[in-house]
Every structure is written in C-alpha cells, then in structure tokens.
C-alpha positions as CSV (number, residue, x, y, z in Angstrom):
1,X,0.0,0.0,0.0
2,X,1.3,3.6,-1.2
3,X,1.7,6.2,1.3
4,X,-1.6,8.0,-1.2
5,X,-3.8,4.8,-0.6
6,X,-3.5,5.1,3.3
7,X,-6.2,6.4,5.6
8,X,-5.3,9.5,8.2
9,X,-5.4,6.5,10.7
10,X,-2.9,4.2,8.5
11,X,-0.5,7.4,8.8
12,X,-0.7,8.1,12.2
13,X,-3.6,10.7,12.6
14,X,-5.8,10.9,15.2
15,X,-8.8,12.7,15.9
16,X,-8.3,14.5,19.5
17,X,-10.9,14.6,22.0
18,X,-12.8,17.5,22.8
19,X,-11.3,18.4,26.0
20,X,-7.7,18.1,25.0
21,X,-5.5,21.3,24.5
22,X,-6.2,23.1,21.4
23,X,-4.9,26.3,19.4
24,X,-8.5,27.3,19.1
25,X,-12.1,27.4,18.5
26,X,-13.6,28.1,15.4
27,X,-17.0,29.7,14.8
28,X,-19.1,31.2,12.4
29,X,-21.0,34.4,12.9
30,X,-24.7,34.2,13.1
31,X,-26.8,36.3,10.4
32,X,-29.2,33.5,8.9
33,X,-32.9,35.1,9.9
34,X,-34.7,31.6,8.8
35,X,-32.2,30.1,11.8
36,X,-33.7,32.9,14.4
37,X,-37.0,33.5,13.5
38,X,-37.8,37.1,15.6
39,X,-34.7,36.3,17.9
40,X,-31.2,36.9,15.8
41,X,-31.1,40.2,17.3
42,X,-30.9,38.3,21.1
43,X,-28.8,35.9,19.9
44,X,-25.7,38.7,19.2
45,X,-25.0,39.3,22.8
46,X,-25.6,35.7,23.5
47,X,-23.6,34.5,21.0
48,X,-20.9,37.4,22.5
49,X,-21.0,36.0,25.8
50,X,-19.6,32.5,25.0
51,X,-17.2,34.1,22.3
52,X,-16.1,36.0,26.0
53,X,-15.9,33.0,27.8
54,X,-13.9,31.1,25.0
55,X,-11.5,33.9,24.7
56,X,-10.3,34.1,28.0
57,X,-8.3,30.7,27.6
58,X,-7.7,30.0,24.3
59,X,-7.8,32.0,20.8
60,X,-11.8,32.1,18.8
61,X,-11.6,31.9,15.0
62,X,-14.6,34.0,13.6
63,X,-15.9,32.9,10.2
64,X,-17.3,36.6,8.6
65,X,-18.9,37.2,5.3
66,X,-17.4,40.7,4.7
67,X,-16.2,43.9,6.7
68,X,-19.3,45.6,7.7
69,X,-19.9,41.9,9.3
70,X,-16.4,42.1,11.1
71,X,-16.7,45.3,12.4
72,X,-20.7,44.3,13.8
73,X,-19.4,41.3,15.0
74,X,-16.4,43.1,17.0
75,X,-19.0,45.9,18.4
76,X,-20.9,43.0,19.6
77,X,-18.0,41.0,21.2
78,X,-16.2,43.7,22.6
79,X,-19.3,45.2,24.2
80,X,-19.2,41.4,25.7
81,X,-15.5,42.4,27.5
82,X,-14.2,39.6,25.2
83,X,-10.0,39.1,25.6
84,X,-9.4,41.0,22.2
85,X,-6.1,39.3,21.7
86,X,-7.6,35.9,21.7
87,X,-10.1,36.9,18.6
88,X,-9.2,36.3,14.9
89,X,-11.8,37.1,12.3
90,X,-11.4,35.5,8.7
91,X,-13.5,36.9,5.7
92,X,-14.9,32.9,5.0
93,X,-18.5,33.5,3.7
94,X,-20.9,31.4,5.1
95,X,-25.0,30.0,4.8
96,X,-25.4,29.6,8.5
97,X,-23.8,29.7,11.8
98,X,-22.8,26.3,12.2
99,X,-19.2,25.7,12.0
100,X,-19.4,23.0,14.5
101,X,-20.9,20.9,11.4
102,X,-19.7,23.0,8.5
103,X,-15.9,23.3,9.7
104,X,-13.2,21.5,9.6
105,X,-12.0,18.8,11.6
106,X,-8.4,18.9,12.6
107,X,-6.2,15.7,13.4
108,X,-3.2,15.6,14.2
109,X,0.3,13.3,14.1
110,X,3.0,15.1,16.5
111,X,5.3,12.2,14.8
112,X,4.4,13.2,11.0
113,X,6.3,16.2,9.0
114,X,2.6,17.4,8.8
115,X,1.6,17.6,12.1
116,X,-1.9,18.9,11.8
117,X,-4.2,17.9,8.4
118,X,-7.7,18.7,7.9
119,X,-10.9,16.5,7.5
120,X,-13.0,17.9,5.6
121,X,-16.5,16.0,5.6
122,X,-18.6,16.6,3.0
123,X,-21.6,19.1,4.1
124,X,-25.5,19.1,2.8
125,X,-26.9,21.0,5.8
126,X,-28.4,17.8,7.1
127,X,-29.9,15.8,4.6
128,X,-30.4,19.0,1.8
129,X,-33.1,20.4,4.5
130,X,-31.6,23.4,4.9
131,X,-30.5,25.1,1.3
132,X,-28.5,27.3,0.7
133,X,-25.2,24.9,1.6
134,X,-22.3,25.2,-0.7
135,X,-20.5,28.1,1.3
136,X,-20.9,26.1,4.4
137,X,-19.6,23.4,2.5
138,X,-16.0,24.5,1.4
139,X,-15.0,26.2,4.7
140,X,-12.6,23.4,5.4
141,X,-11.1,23.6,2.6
142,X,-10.7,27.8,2.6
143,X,-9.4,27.4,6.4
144,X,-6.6,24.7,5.3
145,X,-5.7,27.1,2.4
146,X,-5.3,29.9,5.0
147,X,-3.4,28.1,7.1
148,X,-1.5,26.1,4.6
149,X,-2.6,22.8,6.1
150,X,-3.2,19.6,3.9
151,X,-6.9,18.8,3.5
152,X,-8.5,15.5,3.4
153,X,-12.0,14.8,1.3
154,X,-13.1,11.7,2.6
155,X,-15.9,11.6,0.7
156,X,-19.0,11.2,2.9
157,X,-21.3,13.5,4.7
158,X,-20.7,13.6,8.0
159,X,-22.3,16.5,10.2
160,X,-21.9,17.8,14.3
C-alpha cells in the first residue's frame, strides 16, 4: 500500500478529543434570519457571551462574510468584554452559523512532517433540509488554504 492509498489513521492521525488542549475554537458568525426566527437580534450578545468565555483561555476563529460583518461582530464582542487578543476574524462566507458541522475537523500526528491535516467531511446541511449549503460546505477547505494545512476529502457527509 502507497503512502496516497493510506487512511489518516494508517499514517498516524488521530482525531483528538474534545477536551484536549487546542490552538483554538472556530466559529461562524450568526446572520441567517430563517435560523432565528424574531430572535437573531438576542442571539448577538448571546452568542458574544460565549465568544467572551472562549476567549479568556484560548484564541476564537470567527468565520465573517465581509467587513461591515467584522466590524458588527467586533462591536458585539467587545461590548461582551471579550479578551481581544484571543479573537481572529477570517472573511470565509458562510450560509449559517454552524461551523461546529460545517468546519473543519483537525487531526493531528505530533510524529508526522505534517503535524496537523484537515478532515473535511462533506456538508449538505443535514440531509439538503436546509439550502443554501455550498459556502458552508467549502469552509474546510478555505481554512486549510489559510493556514496552509493539507486537507482531506473523505468523501462522505458527516455533520456535528
């Protein structure tokens, strides 16, 4: 078997658990009204709140459409009191706020020249229920070309 034909897993990559130390948390900014009906504008300072509480320990990737998202979405989090050093924002377009299904999972091979690759899952917004998809879908893919990481395209749909 050729070093192409192996699995993550044949080469040494594992999936880390949840509560293991990470460089960060990645999240996409809310701004999908169908996913709020009458509440989006609650869900800012909400949303701010955990971005706060995330920020204090570790750095919070922020998936934004454009600037006049960026600078809302700033506003919002430091009106929060939000540890400003710990927040990046990317300009990644997205159809919804969920980056916990629509991002990238990261593994990892401290042993491997590549020490960190990206999974990238294929993404239909569960089942096709929820169109528009196909920025949602390529985040993965734009994150591992911003941070010049490999990306992996299993080829199945796996969300959450």
């Amino acid at each position: 078997m050729t070093e192409q034909n192996k699995t993550p897993k044949q080469l040494g990559y594992r999936f880390p658990a949840e509560w293991e130390e990470h460089e960060a948390t990645w999240l996409s900014w809310p701004h999908k009204e169908e996913s709020w009906p009458d509440k989006l504008q609650e869900i800012y300072p909400n949303y701010s709140e955990f971005i706060k509480i995330i920020s204090q320990d570790e750095f919070v990737r922020i998936n934004v459409k454009d600037e006049e998202m960026r600078k809302f979405a700033m506003d919002c989090i430091m009106q929060a009191g939000a540890k400003l050093e710990n927040i990046e924002i990317y300009f990644h377009e997205t159809n919804d706020a969920w980056c916990r299904d629509h991002g990238p999972a990261f593994l990892i091979n401290k042993d491997a020249e590549e020490q960190k690759i990206i999974l990238d899952w294929g993404f239909n917004a569960w089942g096709g229920k929820y169109p528009p998809f196909e920025l949602d879908d390529v985040i993965p893919t734009k994150i591992g070309e911003e941070f010049d990481l490999p990306v992996i395209y299993p080829g199945i749909i796996m969300e959450g």
